[in-house]
C-alpha positions in Angstrom: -20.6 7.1 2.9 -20.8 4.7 0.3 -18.3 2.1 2.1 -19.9 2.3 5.2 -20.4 -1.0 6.7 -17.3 -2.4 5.2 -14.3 -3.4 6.6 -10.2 -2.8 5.5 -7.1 -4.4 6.3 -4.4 -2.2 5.7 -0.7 -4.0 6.2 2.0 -1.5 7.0 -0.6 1.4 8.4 0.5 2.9 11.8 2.3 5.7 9.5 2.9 7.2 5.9 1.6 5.6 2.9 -0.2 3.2 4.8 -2.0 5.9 7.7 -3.0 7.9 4.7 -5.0 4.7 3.1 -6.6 4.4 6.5 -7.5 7.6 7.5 -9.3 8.3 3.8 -11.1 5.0 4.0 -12.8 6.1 7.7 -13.7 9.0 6.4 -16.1 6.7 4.4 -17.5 4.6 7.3 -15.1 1.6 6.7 -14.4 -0.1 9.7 -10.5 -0.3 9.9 -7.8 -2.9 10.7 -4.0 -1.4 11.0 -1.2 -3.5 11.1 2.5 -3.5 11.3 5.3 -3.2 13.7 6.1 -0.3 15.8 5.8 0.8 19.5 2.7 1.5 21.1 3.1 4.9 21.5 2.7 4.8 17.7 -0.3 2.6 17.4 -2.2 4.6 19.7 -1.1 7.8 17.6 -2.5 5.9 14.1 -5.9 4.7 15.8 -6.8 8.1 17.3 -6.0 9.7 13.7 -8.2 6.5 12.0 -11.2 7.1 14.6 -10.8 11.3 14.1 -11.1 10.9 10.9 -14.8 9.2 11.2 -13.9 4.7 11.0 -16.6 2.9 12.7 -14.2 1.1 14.4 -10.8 0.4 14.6 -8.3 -2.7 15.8 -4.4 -2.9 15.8 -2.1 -5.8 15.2 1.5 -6.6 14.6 2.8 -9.3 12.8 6.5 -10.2 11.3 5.0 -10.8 7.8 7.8 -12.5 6.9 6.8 -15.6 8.8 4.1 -17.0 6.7 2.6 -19.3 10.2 1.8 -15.6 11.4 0.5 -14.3 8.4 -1.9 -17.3 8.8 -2.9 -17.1 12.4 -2.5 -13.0 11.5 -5.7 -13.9 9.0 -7.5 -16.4 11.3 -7.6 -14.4 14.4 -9.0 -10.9 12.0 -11.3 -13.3 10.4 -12.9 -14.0 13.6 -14.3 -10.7 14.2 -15.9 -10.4 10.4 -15.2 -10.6 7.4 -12.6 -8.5 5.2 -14.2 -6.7 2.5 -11.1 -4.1 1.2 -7.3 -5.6 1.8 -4.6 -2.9 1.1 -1.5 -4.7 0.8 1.1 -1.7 1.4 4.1 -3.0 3.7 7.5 -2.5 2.3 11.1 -2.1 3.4 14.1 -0.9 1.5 17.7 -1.1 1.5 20.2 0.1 -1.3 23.2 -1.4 -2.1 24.8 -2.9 -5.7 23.8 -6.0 -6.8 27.4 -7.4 -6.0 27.2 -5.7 -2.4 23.6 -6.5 -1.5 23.5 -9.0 1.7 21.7 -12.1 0.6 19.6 -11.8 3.8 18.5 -8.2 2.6 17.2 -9.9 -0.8 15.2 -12.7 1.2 13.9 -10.2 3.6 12.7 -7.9 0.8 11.2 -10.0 -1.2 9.7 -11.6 1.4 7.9 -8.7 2.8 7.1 -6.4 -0.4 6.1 -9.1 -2.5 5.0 -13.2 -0.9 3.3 -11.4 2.0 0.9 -9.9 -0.9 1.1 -13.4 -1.8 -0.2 -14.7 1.1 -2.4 -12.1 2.2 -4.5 -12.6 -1.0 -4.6 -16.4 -1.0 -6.4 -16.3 2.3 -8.8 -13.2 1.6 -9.7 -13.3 -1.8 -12.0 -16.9 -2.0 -14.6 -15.2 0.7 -14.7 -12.2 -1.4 -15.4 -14.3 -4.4 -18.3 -15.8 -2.3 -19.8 -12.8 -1.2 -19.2 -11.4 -4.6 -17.4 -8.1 -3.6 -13.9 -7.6 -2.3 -11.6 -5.2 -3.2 -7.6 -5.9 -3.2 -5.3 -2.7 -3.8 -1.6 -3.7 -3.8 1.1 -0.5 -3.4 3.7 -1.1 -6.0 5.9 1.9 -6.6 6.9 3.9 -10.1 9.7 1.5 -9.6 7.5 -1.4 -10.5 7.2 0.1 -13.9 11.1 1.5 -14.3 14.6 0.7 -12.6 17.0 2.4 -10.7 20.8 1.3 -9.6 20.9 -0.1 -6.4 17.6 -1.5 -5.7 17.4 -4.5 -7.3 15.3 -6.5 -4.4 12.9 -3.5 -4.2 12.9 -3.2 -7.8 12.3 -7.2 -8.4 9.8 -6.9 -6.0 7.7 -4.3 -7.1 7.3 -5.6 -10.6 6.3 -9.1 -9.1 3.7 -7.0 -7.6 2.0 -5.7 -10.7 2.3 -9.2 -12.4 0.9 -11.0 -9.2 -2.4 -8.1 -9.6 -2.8 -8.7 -13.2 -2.9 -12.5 -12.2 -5.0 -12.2 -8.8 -7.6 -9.6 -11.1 -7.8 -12.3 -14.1 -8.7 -15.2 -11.5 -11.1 -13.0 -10.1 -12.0 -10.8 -12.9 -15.7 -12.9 -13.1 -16.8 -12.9 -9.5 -19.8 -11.3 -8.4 -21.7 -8.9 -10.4 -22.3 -4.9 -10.9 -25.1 -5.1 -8.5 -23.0 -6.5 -6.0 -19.9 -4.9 -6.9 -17.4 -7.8 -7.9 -13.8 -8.5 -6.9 -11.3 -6.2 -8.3 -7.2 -6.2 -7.7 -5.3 -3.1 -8.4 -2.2 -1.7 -8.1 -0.8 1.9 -7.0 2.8 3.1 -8.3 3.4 6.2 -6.5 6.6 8.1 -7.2 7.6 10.7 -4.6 5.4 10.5 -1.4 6.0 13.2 1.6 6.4 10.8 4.6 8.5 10.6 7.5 10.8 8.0 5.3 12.1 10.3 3.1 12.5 13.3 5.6 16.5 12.7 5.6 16.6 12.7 1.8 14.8 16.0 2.0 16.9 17.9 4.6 20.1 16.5 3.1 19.1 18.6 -0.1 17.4 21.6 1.7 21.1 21.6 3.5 22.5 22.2 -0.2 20.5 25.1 -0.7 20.9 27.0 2.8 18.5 25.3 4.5 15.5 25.8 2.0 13.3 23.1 2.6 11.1 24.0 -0.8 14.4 24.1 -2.5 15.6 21.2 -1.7 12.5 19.6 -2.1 12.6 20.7 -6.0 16.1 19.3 -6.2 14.8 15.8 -5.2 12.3 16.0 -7.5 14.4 16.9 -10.2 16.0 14.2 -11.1 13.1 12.0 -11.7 9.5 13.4 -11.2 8.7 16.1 -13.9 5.7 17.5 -12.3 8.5 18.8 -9.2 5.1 18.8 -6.9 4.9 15.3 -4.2 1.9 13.1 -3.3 0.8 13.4 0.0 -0.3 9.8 1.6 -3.7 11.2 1.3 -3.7 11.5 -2.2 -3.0 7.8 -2.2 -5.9 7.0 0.4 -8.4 9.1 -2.6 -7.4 7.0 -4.9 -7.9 3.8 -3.2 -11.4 4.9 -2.0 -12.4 5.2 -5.5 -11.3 1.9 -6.5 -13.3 0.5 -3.6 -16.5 2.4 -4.8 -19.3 0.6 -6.8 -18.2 2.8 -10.2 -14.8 1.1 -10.2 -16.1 -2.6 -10.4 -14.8 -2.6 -14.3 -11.3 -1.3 -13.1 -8.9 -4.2 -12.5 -5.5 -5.8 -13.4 -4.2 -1.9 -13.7 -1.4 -0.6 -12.5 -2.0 3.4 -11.9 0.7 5.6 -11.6 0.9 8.6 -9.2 4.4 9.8 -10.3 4.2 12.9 -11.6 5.0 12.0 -15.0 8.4 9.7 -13.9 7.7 6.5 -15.9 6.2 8.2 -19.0 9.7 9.5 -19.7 
């Protein structure tokens, strides 16, 4: 229980990627804050998972993190309940299209999600950590922050900026604090293929190609990009992060680790 006592912000947690983060850092003792949109059927689904898994405490919000005015009261009202000791930026949204058919609005909204609300989230948390000399900022990227792909170019875009905005944010910071106290790192994750509920229709549309074979169609998917042919599970992602947030890890920052399966050393 080596986190106990602190306390995580986790944007984009009520499911997925996001849920696996939180539930891994309760099992430490952190105190945790989901956020992101969805009904409340959902949010009370995510905090009895987070306080099952052994958080101290738990608190819910939703926020349009577009709209950097609620990002900002999003902060200040959090703030007034303690401090933030871990932030897990991890909210993200997707649409593919060509560059030449992508809606303009789908670019700004993008962008404006998976990348400035990393932005923002960092500009209002990091100076306390500074102070206090510990803080830990892990930013979800994606194997396609490293490599491209056709028809992604706002997701894309907006994953790279990620991993240059944590090489910037862990340079800035890279002196704060101390190994007693446990400095301020910023990290990012680059997962490749996650099992989550977002990618359930990719899977069934190949299982359907090979009689309904879930494991085959599973391997098919992988296939074509991810050379181990074996998936992270959103708890392999939340391991991760709890290392990064542990005392041995206050020398690791400005990296950007894969969890592809091999995808972007090819």
């Amino acid at each position: 229980m080596t986190l106990s006592g602190k306390r995580a912000l986790i944007t984009g947690s009520f499911q997925g990627i996001g849920l696996g983060i939180a539930t891994s850092l309760a099992a430490e003792g952190v105190e945790i804050i989901l956020h992101g949109l969805a009904d409340e059927a959902t949010i009370a689904k995510a905090e009895k998972t987070v306080m099952d898994a052994g958080a101290a405490k738990v608190e819910s919000y939703t926020s349009d993190l577009r709209d950097v005015a609620a990002t900002e009261a999003l902060i200040a009202k959090i703030l007034r309940n303690g401090p933030v000791d871990i932030l897990c930026n991890n909210a993200g949204v997707q649409h593919t299209a060509t560059i030449e058919e992508m809606p303009r609005a789908k670019w700004d909204d993008i962008i404006a999600i998976n990348l400035s609300s990393y932005f923002d989230t960092m500009r209002l948390l990091l100076p306390a950590m500074k102070e206090r000399g510990y803080g830990r900022v892990i930013n979800t990227s994606s194997v396609h922050g490293l490599v491209g792909s056709v028809q992604k170019a706002p997701y894309v875009a907006s994953k790279h900026g990620v991993i240059g905005l944590t090489k910037v944010a862990a340079l800035e910071y890279a002196s704060s604090g101390s190994r007693d106290s446990g400095g301020v790192t910023v990290n990012a994750i680059c997962p490749g293929w996650v099992e989550t509920t977002l990618i359930a229709p990719q899977i069934q549309a190949k299982a359907e190609l090979h009689n309904g074979d879930r494991s085959a169609g599973i391997a098919d998917l992988l296939s074509e990009k991810q050379p181990s042919h074996r998936m992270s599970s959103p708890k392999d992602i939340g391991a991760i992060v709890v290392f990064l947030c542990s005392d041995a890890a206050h020398n690791i920052t400005g990296a950007a680790i894969s969890v592809d399966g091999g995808w972007s050393a090819q």
